[in-house]
N, C-alpha and C positions, 0 to 999 in steps of 0.2 A: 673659401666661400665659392670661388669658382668649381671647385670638384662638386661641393654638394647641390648647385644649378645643374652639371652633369648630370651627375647619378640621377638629381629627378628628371629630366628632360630623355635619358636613357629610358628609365623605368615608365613614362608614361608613354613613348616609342615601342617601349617592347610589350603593353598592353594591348596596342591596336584594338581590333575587335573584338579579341579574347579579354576585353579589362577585368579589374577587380570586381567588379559588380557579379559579372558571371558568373566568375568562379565562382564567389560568395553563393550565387545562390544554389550551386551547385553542390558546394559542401553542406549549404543547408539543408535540401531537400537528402542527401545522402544521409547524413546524420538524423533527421525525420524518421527517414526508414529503418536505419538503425535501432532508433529507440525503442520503434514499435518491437522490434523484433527482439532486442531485449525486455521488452516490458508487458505486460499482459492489461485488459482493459478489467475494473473490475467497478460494481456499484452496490453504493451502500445506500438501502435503506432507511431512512431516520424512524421515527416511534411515532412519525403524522402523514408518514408514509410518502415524504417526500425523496426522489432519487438524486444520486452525484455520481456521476460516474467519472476516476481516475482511470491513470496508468502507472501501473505498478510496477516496478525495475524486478527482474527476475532476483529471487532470493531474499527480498523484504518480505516479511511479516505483516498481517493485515493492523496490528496494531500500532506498528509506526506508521503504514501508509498513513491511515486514518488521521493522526497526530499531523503527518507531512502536509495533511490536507484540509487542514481545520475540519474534519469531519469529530465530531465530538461521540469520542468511542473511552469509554475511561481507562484507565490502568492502572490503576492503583499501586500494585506492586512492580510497575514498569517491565512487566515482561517475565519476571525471573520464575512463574508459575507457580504464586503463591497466594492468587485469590480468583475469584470469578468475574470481574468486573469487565473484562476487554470479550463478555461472551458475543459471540454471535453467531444469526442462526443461518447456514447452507441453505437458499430458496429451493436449488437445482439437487432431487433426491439424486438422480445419474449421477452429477458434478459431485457428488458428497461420496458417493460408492467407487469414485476413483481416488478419492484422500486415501491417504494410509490411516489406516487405524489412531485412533487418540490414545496416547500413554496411560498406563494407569496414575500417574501423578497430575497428567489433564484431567480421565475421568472423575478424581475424586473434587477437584476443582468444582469441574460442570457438575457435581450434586449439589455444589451448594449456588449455583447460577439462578437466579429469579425468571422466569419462563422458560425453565428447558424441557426442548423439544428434540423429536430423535434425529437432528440435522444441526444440534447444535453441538458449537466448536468454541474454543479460545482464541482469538484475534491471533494474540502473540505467538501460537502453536500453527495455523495458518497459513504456509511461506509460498510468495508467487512462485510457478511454476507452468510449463505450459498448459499443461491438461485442464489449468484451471483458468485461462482467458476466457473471459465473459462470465465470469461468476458474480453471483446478485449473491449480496449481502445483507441480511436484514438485523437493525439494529434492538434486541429487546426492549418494552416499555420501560423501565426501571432493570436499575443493577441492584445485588447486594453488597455493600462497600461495609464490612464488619466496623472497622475505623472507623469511619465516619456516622455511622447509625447505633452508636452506642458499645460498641466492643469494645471493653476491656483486658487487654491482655496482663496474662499473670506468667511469671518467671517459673520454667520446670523445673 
């Protein structure tokens, strides 16, 4: 018992004026800056035209941000690029003309997207990256969720 009244009576000696506190908020604000600079700011438009703006950790995809961030963006097929439901549409035409091109397995997707327009993208296709900090996102009125709106699927 007597050592471990040492060691604390040590350790709060060897804080002096540099204490824990400090530090802490020294790592805090470090790690702040950190994140930014790992993460990109990005905001999603809703369908009533209300805005949220996150930060996005570089290399996420817009359709789990959205999920990470209760912004309500569907996905039906969770990502694997097998419906249109996580569309959305690029505000920023510039911002949109530094994306790399959409795959032909995205394009064929976004034909069957409910308002697509020539800035519009797949969530899941999406992935933070610098170029794209400050991207406005706008969420279309309605998705087409085949599943849910009556699709029947039949075995090929």
């Amino acid at each position: 018992m007597m050592k471990a009244e040492a060691a604390g009576q040590r350790e709060s000696s060897l804080s002096g004026s540099f204490g824990r506190h400090q530090s802490r908020g020294f790592a805090a604000e470090a790690a702040a800056l950190a994140d930014e600079k790992e993460t990109i700011q990005v905001t999603f438009v809703d369908k009533n035209g209300e805005e949220k703006q996150i930060r996005v950790p570089m290399g996420v995809n817009m359709l789990q941000a959205a999920h990470d961030n209760d912004i309500e963006l569907e996905g039906a097929c969770e990502g694997s690029l097998a419906c249109s439901t996580c569309h959305v549409i690029i505000m920023d035409q510039d911002l949109y003309d530094k994306m790399e091109e959409p795959s032909d397995e995205e394009n064929d997707m976004l034909d069957l997207a409910f308002g697509l327009t020539e800035t519009s993208r797949l969530g899941c296709q999406v992935v933070a990256s610098p170029e794209l900090d400050g991207m406005k996102l706008r969420l279309p009125a309605a998705t087409r969720n085949f599943y849910v709106d009556g699709h029947k699927p039949e075995p090929h």
